[in-house]
LOKETOR-327799 format. One record per residue (C-alpha): x, y, z; chain. Coordinates in nm, 3 decimals. Example, Ala and Ser with C-alpha at 12.3 -4.5 7.8 and 13.67 -1.06 7.14 Angstrom:
<recs>
        px        py        pz   chain
     1.230    -0.450     0.780       A
     1.367    -0.106     0.714       A
</recs>
This chain:
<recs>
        px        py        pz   chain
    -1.147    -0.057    -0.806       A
    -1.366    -0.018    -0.467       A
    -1.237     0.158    -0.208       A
    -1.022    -0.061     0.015       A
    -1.322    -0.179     0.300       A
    -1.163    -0.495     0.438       A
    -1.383    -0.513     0.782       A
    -1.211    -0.536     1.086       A
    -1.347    -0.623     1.450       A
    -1.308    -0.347     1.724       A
    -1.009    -0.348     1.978       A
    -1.015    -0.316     2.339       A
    -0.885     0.042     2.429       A
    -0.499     0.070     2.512       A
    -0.369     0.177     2.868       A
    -0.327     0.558     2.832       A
     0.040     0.612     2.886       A
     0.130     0.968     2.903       A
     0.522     0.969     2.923       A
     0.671     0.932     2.549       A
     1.018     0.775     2.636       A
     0.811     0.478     2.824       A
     0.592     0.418     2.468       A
     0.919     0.260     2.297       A
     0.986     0.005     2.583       A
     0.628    -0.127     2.556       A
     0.629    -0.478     2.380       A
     0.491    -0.488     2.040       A
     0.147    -0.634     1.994       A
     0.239    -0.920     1.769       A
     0.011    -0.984     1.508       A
    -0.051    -1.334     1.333       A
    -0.156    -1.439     0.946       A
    -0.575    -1.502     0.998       A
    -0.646    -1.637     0.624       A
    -0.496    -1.593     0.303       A
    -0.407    -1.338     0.037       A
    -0.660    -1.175    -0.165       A
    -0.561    -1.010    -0.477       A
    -0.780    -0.691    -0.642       A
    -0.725    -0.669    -0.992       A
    -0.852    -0.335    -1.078       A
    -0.802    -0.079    -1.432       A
    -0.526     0.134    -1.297       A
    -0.333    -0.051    -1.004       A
    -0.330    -0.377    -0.843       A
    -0.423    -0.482    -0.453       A
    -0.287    -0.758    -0.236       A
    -0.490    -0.771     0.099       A
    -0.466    -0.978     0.399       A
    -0.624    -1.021     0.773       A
    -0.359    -1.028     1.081       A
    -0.478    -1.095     1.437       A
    -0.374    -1.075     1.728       A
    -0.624    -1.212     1.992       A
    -0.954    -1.091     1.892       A
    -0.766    -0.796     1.738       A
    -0.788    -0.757     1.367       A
    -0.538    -0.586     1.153       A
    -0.589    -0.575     0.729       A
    -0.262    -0.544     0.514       A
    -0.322    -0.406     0.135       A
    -0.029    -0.399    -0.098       A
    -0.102    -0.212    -0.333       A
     0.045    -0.173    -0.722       A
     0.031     0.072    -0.976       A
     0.328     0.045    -1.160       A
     0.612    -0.186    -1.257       A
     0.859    -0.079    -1.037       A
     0.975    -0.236    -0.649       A
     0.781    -0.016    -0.481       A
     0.422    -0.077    -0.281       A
     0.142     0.173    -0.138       A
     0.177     0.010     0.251       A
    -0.188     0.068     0.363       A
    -0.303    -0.054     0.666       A
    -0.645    -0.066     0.893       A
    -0.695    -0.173     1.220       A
    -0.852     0.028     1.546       A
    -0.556    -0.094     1.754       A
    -0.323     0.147     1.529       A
    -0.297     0.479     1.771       A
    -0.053     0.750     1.675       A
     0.050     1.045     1.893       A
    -0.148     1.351     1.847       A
     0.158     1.537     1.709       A
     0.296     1.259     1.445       A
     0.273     1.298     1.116       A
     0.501     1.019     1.030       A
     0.525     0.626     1.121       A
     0.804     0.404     1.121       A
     0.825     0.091     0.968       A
     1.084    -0.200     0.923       A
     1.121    -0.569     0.733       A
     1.193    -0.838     0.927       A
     1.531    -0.951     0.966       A
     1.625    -0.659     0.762       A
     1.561    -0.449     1.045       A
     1.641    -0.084     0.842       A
     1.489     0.183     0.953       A
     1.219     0.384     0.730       A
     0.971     0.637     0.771       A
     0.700     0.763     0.594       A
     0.432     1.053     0.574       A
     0.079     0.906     0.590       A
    -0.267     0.971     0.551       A
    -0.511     0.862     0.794       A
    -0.897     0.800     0.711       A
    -1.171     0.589     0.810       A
    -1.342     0.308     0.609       A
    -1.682     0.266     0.505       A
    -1.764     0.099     0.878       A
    -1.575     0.367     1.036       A
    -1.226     0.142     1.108       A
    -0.929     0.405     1.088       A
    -0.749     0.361     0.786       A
    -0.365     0.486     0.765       A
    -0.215     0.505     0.369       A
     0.225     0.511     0.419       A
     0.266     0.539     0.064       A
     0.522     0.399    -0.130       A
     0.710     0.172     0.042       A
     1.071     0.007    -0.163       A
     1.086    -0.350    -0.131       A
     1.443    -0.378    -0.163       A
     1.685    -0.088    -0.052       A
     1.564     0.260    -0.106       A
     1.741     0.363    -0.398       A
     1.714     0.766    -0.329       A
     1.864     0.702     0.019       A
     2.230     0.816    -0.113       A
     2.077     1.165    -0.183       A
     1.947     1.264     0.137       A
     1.937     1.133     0.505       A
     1.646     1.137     0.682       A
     1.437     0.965     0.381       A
     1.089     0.889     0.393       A
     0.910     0.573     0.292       A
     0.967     0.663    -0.123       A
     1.304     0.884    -0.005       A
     1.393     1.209    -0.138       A
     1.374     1.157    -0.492       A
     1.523     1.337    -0.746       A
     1.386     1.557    -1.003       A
     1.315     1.323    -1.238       A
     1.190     0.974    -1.065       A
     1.161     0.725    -1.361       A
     1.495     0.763    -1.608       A
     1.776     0.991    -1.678       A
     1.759     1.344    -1.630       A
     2.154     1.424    -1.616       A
     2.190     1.418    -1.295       A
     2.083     1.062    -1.222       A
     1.992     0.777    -1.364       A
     1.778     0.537    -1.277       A
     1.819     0.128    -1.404       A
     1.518    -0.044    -1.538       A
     1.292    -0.237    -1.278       A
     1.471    -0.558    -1.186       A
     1.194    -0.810    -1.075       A
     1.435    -1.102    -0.985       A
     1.571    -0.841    -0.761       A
     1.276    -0.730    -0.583       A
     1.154    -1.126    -0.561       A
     1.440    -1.259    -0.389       A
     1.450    -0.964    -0.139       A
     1.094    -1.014    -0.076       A
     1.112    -1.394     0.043       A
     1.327    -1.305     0.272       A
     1.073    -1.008     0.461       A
     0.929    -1.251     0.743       A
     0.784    -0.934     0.848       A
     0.689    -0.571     0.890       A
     0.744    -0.376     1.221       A
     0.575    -0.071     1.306       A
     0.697     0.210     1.585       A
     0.798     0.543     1.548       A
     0.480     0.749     1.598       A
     0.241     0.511     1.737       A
     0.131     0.486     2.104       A
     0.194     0.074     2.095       A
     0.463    -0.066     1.807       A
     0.315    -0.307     1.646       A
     0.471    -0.650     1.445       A
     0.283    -0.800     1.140       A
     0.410    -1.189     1.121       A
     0.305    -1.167     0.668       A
     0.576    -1.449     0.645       A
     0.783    -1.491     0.341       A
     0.621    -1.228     0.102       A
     0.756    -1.385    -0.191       A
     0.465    -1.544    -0.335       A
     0.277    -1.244    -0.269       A
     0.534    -1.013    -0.454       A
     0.517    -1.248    -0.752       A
     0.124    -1.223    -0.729       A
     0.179    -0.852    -0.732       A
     0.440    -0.849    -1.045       A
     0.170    -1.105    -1.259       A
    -0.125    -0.837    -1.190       A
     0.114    -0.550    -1.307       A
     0.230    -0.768    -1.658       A
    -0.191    -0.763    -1.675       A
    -0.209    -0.372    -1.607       A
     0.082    -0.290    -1.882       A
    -0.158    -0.532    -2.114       A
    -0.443    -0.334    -2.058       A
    -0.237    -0.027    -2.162       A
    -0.172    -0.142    -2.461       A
     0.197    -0.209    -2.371       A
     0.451    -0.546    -2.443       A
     0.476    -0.598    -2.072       A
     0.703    -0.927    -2.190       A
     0.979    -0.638    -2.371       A
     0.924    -0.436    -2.052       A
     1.112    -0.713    -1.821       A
     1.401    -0.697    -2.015       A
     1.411    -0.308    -2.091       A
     1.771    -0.149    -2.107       A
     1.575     0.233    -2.053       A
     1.320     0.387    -1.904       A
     1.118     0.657    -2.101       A
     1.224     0.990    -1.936       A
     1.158     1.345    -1.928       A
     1.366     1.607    -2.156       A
     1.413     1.900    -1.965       A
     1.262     1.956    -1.645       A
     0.917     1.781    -1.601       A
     0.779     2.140    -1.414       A
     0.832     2.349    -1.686       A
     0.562     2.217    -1.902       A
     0.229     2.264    -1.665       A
     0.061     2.608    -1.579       A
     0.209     2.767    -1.253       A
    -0.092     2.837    -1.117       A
    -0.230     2.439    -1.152       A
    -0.142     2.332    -0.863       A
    -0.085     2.524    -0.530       A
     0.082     2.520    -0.173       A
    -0.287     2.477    -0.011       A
    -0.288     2.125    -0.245       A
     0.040     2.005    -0.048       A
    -0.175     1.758     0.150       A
    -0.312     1.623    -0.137       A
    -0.024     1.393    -0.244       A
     0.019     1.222     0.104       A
     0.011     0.858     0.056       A
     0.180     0.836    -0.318       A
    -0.245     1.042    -0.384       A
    -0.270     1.119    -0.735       A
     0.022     1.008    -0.945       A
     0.041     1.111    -1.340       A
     0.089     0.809    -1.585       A
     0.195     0.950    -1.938       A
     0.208     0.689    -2.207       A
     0.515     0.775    -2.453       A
     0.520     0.614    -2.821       A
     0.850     0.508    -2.914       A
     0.918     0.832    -3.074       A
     0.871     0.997    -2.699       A
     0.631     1.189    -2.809       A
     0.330     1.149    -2.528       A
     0.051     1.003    -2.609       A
    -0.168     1.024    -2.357       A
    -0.213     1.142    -1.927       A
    -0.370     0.953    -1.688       A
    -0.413     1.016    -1.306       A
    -0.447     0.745    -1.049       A
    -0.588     0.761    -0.687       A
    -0.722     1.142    -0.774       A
    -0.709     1.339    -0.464       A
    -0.685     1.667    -0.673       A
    -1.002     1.808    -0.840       A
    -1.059     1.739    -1.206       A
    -1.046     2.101    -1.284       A
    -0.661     2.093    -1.178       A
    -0.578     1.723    -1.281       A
    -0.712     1.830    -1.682       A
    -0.439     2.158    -1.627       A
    -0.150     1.902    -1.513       A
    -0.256     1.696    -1.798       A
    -0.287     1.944    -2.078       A
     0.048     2.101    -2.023       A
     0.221     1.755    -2.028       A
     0.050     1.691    -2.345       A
     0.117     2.013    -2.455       A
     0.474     2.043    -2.435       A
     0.617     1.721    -2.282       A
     0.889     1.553    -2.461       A
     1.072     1.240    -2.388       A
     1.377     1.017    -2.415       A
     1.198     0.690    -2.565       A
     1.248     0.371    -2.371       A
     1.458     0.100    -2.476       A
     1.404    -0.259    -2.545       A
     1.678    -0.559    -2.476       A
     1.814    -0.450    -2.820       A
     1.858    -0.085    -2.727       A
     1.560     0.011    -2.976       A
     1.289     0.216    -2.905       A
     0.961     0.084    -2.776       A
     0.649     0.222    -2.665       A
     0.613     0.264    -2.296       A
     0.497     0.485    -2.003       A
     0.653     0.771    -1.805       A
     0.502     0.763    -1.432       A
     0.544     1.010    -1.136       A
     0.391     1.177    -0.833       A
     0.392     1.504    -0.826       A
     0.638     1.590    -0.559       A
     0.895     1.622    -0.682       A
     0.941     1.596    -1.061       A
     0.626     1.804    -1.097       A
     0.662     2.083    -0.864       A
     0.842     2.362    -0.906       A
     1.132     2.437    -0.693       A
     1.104     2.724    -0.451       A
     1.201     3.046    -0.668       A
     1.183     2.926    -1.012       A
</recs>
């Protein structure tokens, strides 16, 4: 899949404000739909794009997919997004939900130069790590293991009717902690799109080789034995590579045979060099071992473990 390049026209520079209290009484610049959804079927995760304006302002949405789970990469690009020099976060909301959420992004600039800000993975539906820590991010402060059991939680199979009814009911997507100007995205209902997004991903656990029909009605999710950190080389990835993983970068997909014996590691959005991916890889391969998933009859099926690296991959300080 190309690298997201949606082209967006110049905005007219904001009024410099300099006092930081005044910032969150300013009104949001509203942005309105400007043409329809356009969905990016690529090999490894699915994209759902659209254009927002707001006079002759121009803001692109992406949605984007890369597993089946109710959870989105929010990126968005615009030149009327303007962050304070010091923030490393932005806040974002659904409309009429109105909860609070923040989240750790990467900025960068597309092809035409248009700044380009990655939030990461964003829950459509409640954040389901909120109960372990306050102050969560966008993807919250997950546990150890972030796709099954690991003893000390457990996680319930992906529940699409779930994440489709909570979706029609987003209207929108507010933006304001961190950012000079918020900002409001009118997407209307994003039920249709949601659905779009679920279709592509039955398509991506085809092209794996997976029943993506048993995986909508799977009573388990393939998880880890042990902990996940123990099986890769300490010295694979390190504290300089922190940055790295900003914006849900460089996830690890391991495919796990209903035995849960893995099968094979793949890496998506690489932001890591290939020297260390192959290290992260070989150790999983090496000495991973699984809990197989289960099907609607609680028997074992063939299906895929997936996880970023912070933090069921990295090792916790002193171990």
């Amino acid at each position: 899949m190309g690298r997201f390049s949606i082209a967006v026209a110049a905005s007219a520079a904001l009024a410099a404000v300099h006092v930081a209290p005044l910032h969150a009484q300013e009104a949001a610049l509203v942005f309105e739909r400007d043409g329809p959804w356009s969905l990016d079927a690529g090999e490894d995760s699915c994209r759902l794009a659209r254009s927002f304006a707001h006079g002759e302002d121009t803001l692109a949405l992406a949605l984007e997919r890369n597993r089946a789970d109710n959870m989105v990469r929010l990126v968005l690009v615009s030149d009327v997004i303007r962050t304070f020099r010091t923030a490393n976060q932005i806040g974002y909301s659904y409309w009429p939900d109105g909860a609070q959420r923040t989240a750790f992004y990467a900025r960068s600039e597309t092809p035409d130069g248009t700044p380009y800000f990655n939030l990461g993975n964003a829950f459509v539906g409640p954040d389901p790590f909120a109960s372990f820590a306050a102050g969560a991010g966008a993807g919250g402060p997950s546990p150890r293991n972030t796709s099954g059991d690991n003893g000390d939680v457990t996680i319930p199979p992906y529940d699409r009717a779930a994440e489709r009814e909570y979706a029609a009911g987003i209207t929108g997507i507010s933006l304001g902690e961190g950012l000079l100007q918020p900002i409001r995205i009118e997407t209307g209902s994003l039920g249709g799109a949601i659905e779009a997004l679920q279709a592509c991903t039955d398509d991506l656990l085809r092209s794996w080789g997976l029943d993506w029909e048993a995986h909508q009605t799977m009573t388990r999710r393939a998880a880890p034995i042990g902990p996940a950190y123990e099986w890769i080389p300490r010295t694979a990835v390190t504290f300089a590579d922190t940055g790295k993983f900003v914006g849900a970068n460089n996830p690890f997909r391991v495919m796990v045979d209903a035995t849960g014996k893995p099968t094979s590691c793949h890496v998506h959005w690489p932001t890591l060099d290939a020297r260390q991916n192959e290290a992260v890889c070989e150790g999983i391969m090496a000495n991973g071992a699984f809990t197989p998933a289960l099907d609607a009859n609680g028997e074992p099926m063939a299906s895929y473990w997936m996880t970023d690296y912070f933090p069921a991959l990295s090792r916790p300080f002193g171990r």
